[in-house]
PyMOL CGO cylinders between C-alpha atoms (Angstrom):
from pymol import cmd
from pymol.cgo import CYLINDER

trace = [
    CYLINDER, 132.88, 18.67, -6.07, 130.62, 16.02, -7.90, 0.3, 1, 1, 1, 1, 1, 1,
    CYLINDER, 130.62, 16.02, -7.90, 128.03, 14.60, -6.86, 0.3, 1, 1, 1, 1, 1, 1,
    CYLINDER, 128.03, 14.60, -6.86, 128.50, 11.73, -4.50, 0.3, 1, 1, 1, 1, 1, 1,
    CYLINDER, 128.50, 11.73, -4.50, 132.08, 12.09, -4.42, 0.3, 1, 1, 1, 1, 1, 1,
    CYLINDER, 132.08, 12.09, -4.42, 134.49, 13.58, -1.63, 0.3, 1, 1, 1, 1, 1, 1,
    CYLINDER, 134.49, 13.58, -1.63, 136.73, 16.67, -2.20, 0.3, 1, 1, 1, 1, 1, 1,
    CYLINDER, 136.73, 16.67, -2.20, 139.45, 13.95, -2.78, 0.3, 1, 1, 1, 1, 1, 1,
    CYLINDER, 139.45, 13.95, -2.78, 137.44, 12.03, -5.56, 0.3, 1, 1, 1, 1, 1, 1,
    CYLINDER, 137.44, 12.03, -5.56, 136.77, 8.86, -3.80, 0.3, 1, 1, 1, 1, 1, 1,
    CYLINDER, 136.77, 8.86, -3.80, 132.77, 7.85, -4.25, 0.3, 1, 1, 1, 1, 1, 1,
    CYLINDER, 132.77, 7.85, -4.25, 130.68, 7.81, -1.09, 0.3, 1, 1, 1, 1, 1, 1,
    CYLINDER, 130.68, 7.81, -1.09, 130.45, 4.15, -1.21, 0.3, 1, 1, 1, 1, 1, 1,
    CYLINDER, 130.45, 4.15, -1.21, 134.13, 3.62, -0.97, 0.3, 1, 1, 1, 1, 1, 1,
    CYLINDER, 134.13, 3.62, -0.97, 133.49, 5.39, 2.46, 0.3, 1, 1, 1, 1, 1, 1,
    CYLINDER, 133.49, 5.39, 2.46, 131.03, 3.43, 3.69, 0.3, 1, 1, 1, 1, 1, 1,
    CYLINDER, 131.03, 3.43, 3.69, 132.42, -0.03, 2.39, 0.3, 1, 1, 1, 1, 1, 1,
    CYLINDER, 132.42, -0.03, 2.39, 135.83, 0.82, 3.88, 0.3, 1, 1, 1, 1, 1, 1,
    CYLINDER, 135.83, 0.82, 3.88, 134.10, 1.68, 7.18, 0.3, 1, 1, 1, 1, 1, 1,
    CYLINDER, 134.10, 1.68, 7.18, 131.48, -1.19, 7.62, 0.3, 1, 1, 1, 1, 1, 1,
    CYLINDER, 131.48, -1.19, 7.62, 134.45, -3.74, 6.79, 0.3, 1, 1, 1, 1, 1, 1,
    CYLINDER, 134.45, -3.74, 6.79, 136.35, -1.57, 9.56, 0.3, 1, 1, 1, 1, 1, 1,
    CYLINDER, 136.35, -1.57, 9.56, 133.00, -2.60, 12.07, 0.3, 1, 1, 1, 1, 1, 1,
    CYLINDER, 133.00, -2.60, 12.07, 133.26, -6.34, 10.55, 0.3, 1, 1, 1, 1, 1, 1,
    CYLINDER, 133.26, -6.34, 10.55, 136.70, -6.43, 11.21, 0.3, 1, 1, 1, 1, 1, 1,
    CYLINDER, 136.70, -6.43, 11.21, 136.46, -5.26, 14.55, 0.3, 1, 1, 1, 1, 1, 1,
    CYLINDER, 136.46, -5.26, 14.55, 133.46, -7.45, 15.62, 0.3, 1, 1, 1, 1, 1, 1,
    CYLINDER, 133.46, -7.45, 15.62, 135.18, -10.34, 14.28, 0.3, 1, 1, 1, 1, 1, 1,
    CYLINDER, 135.18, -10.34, 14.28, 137.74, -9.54, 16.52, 0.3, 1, 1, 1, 1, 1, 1,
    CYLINDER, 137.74, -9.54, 16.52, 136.04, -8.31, 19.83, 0.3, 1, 1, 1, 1, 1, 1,
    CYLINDER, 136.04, -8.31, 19.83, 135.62, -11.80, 21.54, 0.3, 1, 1, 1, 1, 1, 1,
    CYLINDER, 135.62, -11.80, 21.54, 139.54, -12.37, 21.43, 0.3, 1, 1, 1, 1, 1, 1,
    CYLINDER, 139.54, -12.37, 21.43, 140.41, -8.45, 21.43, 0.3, 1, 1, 1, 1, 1, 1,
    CYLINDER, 140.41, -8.45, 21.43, 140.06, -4.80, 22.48, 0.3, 1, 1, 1, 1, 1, 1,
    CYLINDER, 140.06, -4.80, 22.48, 138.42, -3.39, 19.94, 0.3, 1, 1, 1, 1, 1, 1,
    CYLINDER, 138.42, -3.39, 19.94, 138.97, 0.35, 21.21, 0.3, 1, 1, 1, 1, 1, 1,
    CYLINDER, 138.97, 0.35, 21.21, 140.81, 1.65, 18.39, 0.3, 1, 1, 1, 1, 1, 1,
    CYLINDER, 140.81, 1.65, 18.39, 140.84, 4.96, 16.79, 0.3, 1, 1, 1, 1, 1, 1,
    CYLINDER, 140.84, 4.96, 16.79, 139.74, 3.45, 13.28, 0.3, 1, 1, 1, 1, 1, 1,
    CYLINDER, 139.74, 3.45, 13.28, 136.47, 2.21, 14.95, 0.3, 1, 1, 1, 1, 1, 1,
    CYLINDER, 136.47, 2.21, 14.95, 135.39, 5.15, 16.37, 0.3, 1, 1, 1, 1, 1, 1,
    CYLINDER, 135.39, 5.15, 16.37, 136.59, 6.95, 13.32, 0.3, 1, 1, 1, 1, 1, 1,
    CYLINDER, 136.59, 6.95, 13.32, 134.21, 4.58, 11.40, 0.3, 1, 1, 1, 1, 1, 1,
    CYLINDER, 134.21, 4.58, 11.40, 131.13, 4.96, 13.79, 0.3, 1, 1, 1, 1, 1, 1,
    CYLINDER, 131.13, 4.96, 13.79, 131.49, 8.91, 13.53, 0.3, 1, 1, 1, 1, 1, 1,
    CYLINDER, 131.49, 8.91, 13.53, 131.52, 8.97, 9.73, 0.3, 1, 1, 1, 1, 1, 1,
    CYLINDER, 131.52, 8.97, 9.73, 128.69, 6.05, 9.56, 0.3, 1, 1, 1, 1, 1, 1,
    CYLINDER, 128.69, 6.05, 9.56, 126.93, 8.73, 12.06, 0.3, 1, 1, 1, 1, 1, 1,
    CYLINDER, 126.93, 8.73, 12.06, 127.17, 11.40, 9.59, 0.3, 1, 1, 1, 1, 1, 1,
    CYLINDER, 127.17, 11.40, 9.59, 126.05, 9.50, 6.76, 0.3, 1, 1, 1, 1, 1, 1,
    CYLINDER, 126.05, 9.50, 6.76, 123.59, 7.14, 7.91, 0.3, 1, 1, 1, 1, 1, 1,
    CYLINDER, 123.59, 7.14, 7.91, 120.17, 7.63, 7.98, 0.3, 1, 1, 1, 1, 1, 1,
    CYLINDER, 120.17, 7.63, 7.98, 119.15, 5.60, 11.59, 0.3, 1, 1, 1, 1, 1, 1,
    CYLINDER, 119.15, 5.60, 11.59, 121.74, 5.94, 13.76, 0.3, 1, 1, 1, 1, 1, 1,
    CYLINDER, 121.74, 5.94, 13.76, 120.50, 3.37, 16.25, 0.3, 1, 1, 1, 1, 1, 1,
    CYLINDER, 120.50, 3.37, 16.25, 122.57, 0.65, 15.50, 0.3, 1, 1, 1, 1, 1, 1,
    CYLINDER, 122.57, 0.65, 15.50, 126.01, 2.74, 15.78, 0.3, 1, 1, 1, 1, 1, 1,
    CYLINDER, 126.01, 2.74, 15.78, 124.47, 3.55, 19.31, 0.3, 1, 1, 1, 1, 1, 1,
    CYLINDER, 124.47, 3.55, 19.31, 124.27, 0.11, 20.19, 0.3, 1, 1, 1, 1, 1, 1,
    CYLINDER, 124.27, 0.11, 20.19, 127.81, -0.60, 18.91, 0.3, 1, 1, 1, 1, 1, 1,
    CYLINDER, 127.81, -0.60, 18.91, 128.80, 2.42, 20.79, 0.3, 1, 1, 1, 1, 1, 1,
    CYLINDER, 128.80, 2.42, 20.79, 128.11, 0.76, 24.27, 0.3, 1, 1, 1, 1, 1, 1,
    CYLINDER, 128.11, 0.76, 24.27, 129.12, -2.46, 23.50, 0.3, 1, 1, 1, 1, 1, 1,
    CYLINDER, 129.12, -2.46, 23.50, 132.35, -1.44, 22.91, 0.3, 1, 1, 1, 1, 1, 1,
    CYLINDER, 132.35, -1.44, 22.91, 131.93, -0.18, 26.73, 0.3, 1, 1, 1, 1, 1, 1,
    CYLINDER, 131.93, -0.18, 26.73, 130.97, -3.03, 28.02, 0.3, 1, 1, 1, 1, 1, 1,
    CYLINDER, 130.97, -3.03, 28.02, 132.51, -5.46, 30.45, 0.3, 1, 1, 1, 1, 1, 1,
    CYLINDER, 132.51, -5.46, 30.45, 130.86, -8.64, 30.40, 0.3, 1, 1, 1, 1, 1, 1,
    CYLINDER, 130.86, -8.64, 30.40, 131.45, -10.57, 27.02, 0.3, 1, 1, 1, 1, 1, 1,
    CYLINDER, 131.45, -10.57, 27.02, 128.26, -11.95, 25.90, 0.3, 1, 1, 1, 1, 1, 1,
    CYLINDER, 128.26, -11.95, 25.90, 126.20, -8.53, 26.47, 0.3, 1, 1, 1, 1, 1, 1,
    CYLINDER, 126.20, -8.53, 26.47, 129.35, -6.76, 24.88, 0.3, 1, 1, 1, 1, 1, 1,
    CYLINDER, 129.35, -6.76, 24.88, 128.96, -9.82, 21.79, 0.3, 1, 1, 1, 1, 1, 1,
    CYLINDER, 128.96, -9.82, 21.79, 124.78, -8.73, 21.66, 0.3, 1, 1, 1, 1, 1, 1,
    CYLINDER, 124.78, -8.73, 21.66, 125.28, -5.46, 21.31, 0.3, 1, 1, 1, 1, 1, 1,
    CYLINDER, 125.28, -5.46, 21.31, 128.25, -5.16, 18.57, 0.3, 1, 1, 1, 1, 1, 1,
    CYLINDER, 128.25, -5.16, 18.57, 126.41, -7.72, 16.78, 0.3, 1, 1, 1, 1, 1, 1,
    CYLINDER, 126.41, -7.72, 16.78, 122.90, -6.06, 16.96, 0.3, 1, 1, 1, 1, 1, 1,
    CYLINDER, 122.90, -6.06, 16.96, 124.39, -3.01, 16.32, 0.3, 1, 1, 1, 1, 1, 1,
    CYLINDER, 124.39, -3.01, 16.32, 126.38, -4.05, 13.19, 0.3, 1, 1, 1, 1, 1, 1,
    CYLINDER, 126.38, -4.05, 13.19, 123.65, -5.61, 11.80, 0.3, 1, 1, 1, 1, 1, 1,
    CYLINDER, 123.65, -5.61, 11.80, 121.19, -2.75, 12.53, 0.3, 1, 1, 1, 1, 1, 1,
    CYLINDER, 121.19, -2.75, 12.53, 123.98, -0.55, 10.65, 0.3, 1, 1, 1, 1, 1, 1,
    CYLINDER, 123.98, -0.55, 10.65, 124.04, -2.86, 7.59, 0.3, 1, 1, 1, 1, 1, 1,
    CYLINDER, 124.04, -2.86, 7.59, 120.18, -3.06, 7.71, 0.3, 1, 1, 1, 1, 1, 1,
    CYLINDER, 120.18, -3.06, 7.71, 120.34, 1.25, 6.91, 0.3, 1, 1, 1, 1, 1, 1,
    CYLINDER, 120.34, 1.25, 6.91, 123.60, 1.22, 4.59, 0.3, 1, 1, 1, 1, 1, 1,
    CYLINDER, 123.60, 1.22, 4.59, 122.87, -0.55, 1.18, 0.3, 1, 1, 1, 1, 1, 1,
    CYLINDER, 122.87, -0.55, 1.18, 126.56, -1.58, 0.55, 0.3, 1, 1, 1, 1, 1, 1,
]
cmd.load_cgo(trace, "trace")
């Protein structure tokens, strides 16, 4: 295995570009949408893994839980941007 590469070849940041579009994706789509799909969690676990601060995927975490629409809406959107603010993409 090389350095910053998978076992399949594909660089790191392919990961994490495919998976914060993934978040994008899904935040642009949570005020119309349930956003409760396997490729987001998939995409918060890996981000997990490989992100130094984890607090923003904890605050996308429970907005994805939560009822009302504009606290769900504040916390996806903190939480992405707290993500992007620890991944240089």
């Amino acid at each position: 295995m090389y350095w910053g590469k998978t076992e399949h070849n594909i660089p790191h940041a392919e990961y994490k570009r495919h998976y914060i579009q993934v978040l994008k994706e899904a935040l642009d789509d949570g005020y119309d949408y349930d956003i409760r799909r396997t490729e987001v969690y998939e995409a918060l676990d890996w981000l997990e893994k490989n992100t130094p601060s984890t607090w923003g995927i904890t605050l996308f975490r429970q907005g994805l839980e939560i009822k009302d629409w504009n606290e769900r809406a504040h916390y996806l959107r903190e939480g992405y941007f707290q993500i992007q603010r620890f991944i240089a993409t």
